[in-house]
mmCIF file of the C-alpha atoms, coordinates in Angstrom:
data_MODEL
# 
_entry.id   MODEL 
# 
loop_
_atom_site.group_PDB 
_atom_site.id 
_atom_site.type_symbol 
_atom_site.label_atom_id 
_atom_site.label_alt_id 
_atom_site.label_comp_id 
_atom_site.label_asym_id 
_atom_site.label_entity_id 
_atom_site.label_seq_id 
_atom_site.pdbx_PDB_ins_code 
_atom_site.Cartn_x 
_atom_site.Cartn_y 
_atom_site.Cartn_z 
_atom_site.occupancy 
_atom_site.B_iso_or_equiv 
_atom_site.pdbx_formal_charge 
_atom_site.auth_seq_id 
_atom_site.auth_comp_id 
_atom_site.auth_asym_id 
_atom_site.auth_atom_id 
_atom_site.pdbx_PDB_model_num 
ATOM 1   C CA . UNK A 1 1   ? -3.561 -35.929 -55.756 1.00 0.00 ? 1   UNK A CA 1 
ATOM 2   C CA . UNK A 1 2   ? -0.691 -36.372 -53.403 1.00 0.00 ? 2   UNK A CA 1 
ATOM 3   C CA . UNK A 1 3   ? 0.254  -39.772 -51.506 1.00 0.00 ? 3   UNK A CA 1 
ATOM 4   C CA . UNK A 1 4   ? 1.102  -38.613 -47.831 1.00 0.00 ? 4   UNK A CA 1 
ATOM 5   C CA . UNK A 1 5   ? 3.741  -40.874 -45.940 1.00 0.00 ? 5   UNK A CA 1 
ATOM 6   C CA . UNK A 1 6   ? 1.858  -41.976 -42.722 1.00 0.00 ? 6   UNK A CA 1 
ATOM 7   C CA . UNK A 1 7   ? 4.086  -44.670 -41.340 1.00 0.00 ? 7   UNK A CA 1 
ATOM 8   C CA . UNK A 1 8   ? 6.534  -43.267 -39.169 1.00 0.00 ? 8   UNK A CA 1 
ATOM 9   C CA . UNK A 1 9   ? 8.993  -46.120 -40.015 1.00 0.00 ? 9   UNK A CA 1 
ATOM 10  C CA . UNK A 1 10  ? 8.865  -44.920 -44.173 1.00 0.00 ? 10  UNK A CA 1 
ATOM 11  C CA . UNK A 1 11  ? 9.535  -41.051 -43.227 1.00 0.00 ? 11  UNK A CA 1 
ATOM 12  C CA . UNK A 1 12  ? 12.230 -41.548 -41.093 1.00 0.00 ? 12  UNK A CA 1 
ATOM 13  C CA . UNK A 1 13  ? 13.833 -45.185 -40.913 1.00 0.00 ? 13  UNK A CA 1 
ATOM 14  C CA . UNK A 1 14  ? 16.294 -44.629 -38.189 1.00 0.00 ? 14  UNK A CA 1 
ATOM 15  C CA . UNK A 1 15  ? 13.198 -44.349 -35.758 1.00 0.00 ? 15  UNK A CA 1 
ATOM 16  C CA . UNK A 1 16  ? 13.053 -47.757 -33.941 1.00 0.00 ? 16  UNK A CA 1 
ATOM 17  C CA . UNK A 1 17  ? 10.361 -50.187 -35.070 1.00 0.00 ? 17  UNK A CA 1 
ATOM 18  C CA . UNK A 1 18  ? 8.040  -50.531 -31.849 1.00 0.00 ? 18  UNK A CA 1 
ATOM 19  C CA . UNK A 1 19  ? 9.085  -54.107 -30.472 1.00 0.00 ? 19  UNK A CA 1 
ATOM 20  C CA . UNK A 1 20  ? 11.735 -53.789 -32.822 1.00 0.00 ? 20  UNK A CA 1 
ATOM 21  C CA . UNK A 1 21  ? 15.507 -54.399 -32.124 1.00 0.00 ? 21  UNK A CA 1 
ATOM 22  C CA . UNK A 1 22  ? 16.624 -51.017 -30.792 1.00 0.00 ? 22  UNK A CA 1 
ATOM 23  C CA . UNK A 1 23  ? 20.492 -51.700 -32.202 1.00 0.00 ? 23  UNK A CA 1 
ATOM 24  C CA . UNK A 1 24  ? 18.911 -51.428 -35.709 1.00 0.00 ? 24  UNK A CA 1 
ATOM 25  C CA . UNK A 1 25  ? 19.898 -48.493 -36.593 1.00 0.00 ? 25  UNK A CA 1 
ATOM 26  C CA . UNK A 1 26  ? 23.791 -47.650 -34.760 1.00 0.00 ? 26  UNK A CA 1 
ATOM 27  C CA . UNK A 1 27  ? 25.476 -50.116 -37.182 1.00 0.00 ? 27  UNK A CA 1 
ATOM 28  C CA . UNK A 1 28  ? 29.199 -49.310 -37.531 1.00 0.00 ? 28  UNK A CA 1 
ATOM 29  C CA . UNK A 1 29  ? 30.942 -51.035 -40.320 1.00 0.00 ? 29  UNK A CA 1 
ATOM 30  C CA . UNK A 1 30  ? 34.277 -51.331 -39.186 1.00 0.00 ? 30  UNK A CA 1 
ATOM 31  C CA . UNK A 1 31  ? 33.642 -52.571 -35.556 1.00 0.00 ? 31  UNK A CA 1 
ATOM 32  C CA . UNK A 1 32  ? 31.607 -55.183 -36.994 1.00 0.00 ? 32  UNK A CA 1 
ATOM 33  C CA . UNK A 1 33  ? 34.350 -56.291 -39.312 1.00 0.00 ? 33  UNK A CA 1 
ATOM 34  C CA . UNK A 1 34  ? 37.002 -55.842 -36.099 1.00 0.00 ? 34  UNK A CA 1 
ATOM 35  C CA . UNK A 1 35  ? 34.492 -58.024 -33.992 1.00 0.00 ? 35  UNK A CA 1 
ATOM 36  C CA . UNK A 1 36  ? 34.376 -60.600 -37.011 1.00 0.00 ? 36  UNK A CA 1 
ATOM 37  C CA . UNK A 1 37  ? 38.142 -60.830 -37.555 1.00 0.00 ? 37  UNK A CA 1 
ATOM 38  C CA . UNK A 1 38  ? 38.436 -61.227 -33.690 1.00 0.00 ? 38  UNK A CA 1 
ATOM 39  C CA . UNK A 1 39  ? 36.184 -64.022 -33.925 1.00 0.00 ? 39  UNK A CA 1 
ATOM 40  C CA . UNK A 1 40  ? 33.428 -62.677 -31.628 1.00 0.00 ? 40  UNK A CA 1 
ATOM 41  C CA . UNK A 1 41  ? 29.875 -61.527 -32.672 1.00 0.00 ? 41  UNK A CA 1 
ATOM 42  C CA . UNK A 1 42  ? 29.095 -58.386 -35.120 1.00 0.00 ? 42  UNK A CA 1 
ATOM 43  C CA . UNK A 1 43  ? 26.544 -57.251 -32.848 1.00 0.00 ? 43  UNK A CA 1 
ATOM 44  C CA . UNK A 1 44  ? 27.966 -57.277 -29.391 1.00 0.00 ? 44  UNK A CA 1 
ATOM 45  C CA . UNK A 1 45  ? 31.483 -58.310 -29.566 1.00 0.00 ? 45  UNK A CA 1 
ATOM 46  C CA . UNK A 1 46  ? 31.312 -60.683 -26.657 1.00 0.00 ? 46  UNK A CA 1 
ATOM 47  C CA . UNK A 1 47  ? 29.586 -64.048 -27.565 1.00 0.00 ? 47  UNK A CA 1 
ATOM 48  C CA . UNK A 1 48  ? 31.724 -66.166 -30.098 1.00 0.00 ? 48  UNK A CA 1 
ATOM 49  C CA . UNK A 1 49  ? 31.094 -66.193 -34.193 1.00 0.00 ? 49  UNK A CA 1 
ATOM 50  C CA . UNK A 1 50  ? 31.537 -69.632 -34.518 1.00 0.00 ? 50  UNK A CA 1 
ATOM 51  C CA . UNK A 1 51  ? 29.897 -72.846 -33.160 1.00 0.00 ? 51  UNK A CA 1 
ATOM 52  C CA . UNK A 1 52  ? 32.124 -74.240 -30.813 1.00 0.00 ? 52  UNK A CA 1 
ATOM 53  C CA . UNK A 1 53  ? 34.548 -77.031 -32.592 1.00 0.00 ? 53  UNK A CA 1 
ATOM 54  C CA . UNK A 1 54  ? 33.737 -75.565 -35.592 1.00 0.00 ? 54  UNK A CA 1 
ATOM 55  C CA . UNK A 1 55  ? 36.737 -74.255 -37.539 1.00 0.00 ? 55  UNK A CA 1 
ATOM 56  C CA . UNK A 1 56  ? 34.623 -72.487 -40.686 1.00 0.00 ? 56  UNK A CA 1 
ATOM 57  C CA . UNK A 1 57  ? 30.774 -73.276 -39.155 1.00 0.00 ? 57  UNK A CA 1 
ATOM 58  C CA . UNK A 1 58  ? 29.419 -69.824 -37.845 1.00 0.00 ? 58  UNK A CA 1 
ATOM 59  C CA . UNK A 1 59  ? 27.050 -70.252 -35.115 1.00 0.00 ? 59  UNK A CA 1 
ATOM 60  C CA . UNK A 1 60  ? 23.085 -69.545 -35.799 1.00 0.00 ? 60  UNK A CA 1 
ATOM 61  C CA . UNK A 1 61  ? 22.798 -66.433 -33.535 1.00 0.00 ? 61  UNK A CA 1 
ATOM 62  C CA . UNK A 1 62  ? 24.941 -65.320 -30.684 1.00 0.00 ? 62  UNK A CA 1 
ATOM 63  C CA . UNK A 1 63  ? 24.956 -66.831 -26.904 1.00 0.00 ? 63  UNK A CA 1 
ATOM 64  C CA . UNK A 1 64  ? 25.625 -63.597 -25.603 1.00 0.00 ? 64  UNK A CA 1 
ATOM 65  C CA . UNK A 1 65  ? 23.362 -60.851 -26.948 1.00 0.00 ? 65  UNK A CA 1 
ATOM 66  C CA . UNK A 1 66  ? 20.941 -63.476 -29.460 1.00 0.00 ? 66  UNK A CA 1 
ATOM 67  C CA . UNK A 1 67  ? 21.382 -62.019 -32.749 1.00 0.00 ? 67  UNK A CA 1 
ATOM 68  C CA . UNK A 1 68  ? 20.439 -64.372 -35.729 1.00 0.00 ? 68  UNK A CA 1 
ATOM 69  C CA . UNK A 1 69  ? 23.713 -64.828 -37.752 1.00 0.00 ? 69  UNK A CA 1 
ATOM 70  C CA . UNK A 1 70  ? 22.597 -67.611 -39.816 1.00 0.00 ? 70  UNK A CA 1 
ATOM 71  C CA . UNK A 1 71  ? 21.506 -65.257 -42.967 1.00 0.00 ? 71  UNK A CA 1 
ATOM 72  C CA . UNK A 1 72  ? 25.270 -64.544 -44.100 1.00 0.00 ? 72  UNK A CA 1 
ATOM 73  C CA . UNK A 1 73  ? 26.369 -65.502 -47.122 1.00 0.00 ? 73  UNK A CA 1 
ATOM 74  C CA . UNK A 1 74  ? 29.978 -65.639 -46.793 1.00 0.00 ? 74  UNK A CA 1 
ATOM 75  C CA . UNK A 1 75  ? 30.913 -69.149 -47.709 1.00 0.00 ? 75  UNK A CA 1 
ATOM 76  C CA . UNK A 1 76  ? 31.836 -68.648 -51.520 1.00 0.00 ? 76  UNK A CA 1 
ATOM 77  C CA . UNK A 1 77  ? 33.468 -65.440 -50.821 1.00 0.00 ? 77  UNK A CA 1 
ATOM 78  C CA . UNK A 1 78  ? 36.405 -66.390 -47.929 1.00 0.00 ? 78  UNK A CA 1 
ATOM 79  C CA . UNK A 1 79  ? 38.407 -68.372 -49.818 1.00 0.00 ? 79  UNK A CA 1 
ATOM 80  C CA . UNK A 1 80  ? 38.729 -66.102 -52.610 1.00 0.00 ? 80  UNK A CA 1 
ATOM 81  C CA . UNK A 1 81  ? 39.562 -62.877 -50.099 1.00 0.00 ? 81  UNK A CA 1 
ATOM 82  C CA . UNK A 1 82  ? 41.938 -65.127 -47.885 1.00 0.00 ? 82  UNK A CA 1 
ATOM 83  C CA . UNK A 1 83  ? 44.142 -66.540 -51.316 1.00 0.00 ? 83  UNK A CA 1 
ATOM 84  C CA . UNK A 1 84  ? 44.249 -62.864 -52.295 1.00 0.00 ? 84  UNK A CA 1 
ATOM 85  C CA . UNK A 1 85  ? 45.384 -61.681 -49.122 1.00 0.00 ? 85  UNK A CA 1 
ATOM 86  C CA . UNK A 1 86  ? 48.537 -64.146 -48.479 1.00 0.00 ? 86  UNK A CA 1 
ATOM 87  C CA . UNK A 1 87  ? 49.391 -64.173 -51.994 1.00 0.00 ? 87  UNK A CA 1 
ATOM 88  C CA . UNK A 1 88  ? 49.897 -60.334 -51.705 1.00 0.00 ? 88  UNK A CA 1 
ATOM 89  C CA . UNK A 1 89  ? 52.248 -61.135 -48.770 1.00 0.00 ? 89  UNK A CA 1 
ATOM 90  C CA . UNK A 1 90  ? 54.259 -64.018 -49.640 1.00 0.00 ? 90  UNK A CA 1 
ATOM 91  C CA . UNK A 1 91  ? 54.664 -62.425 -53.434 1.00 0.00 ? 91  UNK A CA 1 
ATOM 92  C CA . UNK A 1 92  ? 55.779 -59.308 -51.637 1.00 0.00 ? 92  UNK A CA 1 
ATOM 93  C CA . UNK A 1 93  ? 58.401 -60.964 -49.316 1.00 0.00 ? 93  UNK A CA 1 
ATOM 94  C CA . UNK A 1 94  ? 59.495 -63.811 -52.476 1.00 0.00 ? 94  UNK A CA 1 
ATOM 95  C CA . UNK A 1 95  ? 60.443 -60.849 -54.094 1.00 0.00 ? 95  UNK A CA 1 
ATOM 96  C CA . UNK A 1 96  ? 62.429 -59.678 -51.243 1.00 0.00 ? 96  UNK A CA 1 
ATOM 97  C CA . UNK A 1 97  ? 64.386 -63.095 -51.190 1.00 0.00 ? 97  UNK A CA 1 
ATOM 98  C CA . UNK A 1 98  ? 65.426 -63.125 -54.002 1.00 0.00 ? 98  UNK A CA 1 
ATOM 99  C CA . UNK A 1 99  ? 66.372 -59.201 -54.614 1.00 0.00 ? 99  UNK A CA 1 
ATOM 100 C CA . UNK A 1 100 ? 68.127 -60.016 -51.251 1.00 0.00 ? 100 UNK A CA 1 
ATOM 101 C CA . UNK A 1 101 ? 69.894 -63.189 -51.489 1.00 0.00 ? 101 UNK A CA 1 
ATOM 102 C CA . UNK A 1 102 ? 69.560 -63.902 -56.122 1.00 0.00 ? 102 UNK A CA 1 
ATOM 103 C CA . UNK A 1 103 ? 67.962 -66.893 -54.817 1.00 0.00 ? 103 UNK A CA 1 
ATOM 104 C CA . UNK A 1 104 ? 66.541 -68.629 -57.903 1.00 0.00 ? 104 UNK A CA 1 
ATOM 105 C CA . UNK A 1 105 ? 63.462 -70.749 -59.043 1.00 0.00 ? 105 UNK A CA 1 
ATOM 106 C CA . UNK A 1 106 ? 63.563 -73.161 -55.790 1.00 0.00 ? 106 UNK A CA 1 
ATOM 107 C CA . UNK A 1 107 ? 62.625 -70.423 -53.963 1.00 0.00 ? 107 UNK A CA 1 
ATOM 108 C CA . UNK A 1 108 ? 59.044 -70.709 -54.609 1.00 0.00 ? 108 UNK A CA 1 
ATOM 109 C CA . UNK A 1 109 ? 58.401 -73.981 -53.455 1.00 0.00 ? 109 UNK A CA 1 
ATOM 110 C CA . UNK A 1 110 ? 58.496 -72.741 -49.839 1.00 0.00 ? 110 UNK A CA 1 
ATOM 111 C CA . UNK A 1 111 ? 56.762 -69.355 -50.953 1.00 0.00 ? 111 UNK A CA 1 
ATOM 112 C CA . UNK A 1 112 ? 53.665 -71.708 -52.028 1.00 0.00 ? 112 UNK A CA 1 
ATOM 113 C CA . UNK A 1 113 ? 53.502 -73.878 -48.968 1.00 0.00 ? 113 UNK A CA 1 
ATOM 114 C CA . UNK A 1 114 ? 54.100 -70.371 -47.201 1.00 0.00 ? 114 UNK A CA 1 
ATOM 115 C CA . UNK A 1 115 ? 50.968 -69.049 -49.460 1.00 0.00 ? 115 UNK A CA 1 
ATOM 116 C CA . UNK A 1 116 ? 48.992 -72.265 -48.906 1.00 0.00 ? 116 UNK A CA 1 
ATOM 117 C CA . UNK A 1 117 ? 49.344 -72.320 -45.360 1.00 0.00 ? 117 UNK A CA 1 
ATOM 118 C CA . UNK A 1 118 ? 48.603 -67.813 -44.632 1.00 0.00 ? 118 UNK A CA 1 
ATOM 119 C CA . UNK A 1 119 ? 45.403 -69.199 -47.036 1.00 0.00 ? 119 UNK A CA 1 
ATOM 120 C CA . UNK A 1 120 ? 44.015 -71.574 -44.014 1.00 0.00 ? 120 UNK A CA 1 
ATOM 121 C CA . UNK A 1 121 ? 44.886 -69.453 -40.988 1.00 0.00 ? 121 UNK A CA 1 
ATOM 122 C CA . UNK A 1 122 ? 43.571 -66.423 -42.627 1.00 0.00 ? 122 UNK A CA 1 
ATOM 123 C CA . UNK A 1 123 ? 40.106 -68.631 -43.687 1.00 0.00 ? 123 UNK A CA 1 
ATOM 124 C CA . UNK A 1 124 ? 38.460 -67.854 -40.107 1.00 0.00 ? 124 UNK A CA 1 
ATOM 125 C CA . UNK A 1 125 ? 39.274 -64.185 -39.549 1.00 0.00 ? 125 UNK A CA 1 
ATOM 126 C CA . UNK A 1 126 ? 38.327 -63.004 -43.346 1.00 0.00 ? 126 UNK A CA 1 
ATOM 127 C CA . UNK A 1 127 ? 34.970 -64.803 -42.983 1.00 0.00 ? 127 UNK A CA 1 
ATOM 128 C CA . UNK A 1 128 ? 33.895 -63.557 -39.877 1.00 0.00 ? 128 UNK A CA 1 
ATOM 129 C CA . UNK A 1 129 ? 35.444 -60.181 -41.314 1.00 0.00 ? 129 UNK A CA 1 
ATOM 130 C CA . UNK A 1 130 ? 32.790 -60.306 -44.491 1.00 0.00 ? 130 UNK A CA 1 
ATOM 131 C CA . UNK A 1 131 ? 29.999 -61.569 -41.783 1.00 0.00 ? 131 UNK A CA 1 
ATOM 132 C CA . UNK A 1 132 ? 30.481 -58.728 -39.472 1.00 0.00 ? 132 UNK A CA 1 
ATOM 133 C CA . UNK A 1 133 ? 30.014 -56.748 -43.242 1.00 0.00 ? 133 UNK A CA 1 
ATOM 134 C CA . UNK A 1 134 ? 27.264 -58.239 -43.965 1.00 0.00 ? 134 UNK A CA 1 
ATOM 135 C CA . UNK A 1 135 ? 25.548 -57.777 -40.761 1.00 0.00 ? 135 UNK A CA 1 
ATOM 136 C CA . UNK A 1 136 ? 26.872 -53.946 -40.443 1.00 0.00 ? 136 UNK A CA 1 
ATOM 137 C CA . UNK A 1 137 ? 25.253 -53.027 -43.772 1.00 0.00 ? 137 UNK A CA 1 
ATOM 138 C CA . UNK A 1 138 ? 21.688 -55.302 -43.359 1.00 0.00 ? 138 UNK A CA 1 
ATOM 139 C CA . UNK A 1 139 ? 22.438 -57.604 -46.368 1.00 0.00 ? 139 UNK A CA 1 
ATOM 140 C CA . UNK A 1 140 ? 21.371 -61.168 -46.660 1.00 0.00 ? 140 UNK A CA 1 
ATOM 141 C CA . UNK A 1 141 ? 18.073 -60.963 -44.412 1.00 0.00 ? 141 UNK A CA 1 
ATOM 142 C CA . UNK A 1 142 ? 20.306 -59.160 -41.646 1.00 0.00 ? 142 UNK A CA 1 
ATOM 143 C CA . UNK A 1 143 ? 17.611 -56.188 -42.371 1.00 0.00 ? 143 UNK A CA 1 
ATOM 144 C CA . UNK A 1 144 ? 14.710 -58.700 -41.613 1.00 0.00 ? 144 UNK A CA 1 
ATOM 145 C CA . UNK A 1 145 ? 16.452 -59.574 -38.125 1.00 0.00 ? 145 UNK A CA 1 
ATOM 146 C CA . UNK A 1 146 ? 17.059 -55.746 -37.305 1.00 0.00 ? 146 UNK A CA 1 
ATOM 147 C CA . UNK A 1 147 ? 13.140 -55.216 -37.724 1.00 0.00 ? 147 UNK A CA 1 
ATOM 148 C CA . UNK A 1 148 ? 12.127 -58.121 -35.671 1.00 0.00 ? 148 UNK A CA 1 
ATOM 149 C CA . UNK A 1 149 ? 12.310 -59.880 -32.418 1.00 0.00 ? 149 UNK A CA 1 
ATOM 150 C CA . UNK A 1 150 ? 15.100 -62.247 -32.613 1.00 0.00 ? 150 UNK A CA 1 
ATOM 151 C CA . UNK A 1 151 ? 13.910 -65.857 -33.346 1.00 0.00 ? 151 UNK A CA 1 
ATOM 152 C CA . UNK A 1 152 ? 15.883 -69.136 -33.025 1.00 0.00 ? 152 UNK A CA 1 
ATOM 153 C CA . UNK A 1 153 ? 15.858 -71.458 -35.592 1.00 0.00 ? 153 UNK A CA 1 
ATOM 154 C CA . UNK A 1 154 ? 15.709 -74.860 -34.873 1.00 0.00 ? 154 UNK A CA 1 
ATOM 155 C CA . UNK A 1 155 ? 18.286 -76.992 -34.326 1.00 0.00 ? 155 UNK A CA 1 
ATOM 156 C CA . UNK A 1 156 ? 19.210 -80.368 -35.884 1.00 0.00 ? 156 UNK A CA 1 
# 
C-alpha cells in the first residue's frame, strides 16, 4: 500500500501557499545579508532594520513592506562575529606597524582601543548581516512568517 502526496504544498514547496506570502519562496541569501549590513529590511530593502533610536534593538516587522522580524536570534551571535572581524584587521595592520616602523610592545595599546572601537561600529551591520541570514534561509520561525499572513505583535 502506497501513501500518495495530495497536498500540493508537500509535492512541490515552492508553489505559493493560497493566502500565503507570495515572496516565500525567491529568497536570495546574499541580498538579504547586503540589505542587513545596510541597515534596511531583509525582505524589501527599503523600511529600516532597527527601531528608531535603537542602536542594537531590531524593529518587530518592517514599516515598509510588514514582514515580522522579531523571530531572529542574532543577539548571542554579533558580538562574537564583530570581535572576530576587527581583530582580523587591526592584527593584520599591527603587524604592518611594526614590520614597517620595529615599533615595539607599546604598539598594541592603540591596536586594542583600535580593536575595541571596529568591535562597536561593526556591532550594527554584522547583526543585521546574520538577521538578513536568518530570514533568507527561514530559520528561527522566519518559515512560519513565509507561510502566513503577516501578524503584528503587540506592542508594550
Amino acid at each position: 500500500m502506497t501513501m500518495q502526496l495530495t497536498d500540493a504544498r508537500l509535492q512541490d514547496p515552492r508553489k505559493d501557499v493560497p493566502g500565503g506570502n507570495p515572496r516565500a519562496h525567491s529568497r536570495s541569501a546574499s541580498r538579504a545579508m547586503l540589505h542587513g549590513v545596510f541597515l534596511s529590511c531583509p525582505a524589501c530593502g527599503e523600511g529600516r532594520l532597527y527601531e528608531d533610536g535603537a542602536r542594537l534593538k531590531v524593529a518587530n516587522y518592517c514599516p515598509h513592506c510588514s514582514e515580522e522580524l522579531y523571530h531572529h536570534r542574532a543577539n548571542r551571535m554579533t558580538p562574537w562575529f564583530s570581535a572576530f572581524l576587527s581583530a582580523h584587521f587591526v592584527v593584520f595592520m599591527a603587524l604592518l606597524a611594526e614590520w614597517a616602523t620595529g615599533a615595539g610592545l607599546w604598539l598594541m595599546v592603540p591596536a586594542i582601543l583600535v580593536w575595541g572601537g571596529l568591535t562597536w561600529l561593526l556591532m550594527p551591520r554584522v547583526k543585521g548581516a546574520i538577521v538578513g541570514l536568518q530570514w533568507a534561509y527561514r530559520m528561527h520561525g522566519f518559515q512560519y512568517a513565509a507561510m502566513c499572513k503577516p501578524r503584528h505583535p503587540r506592542r508594550s
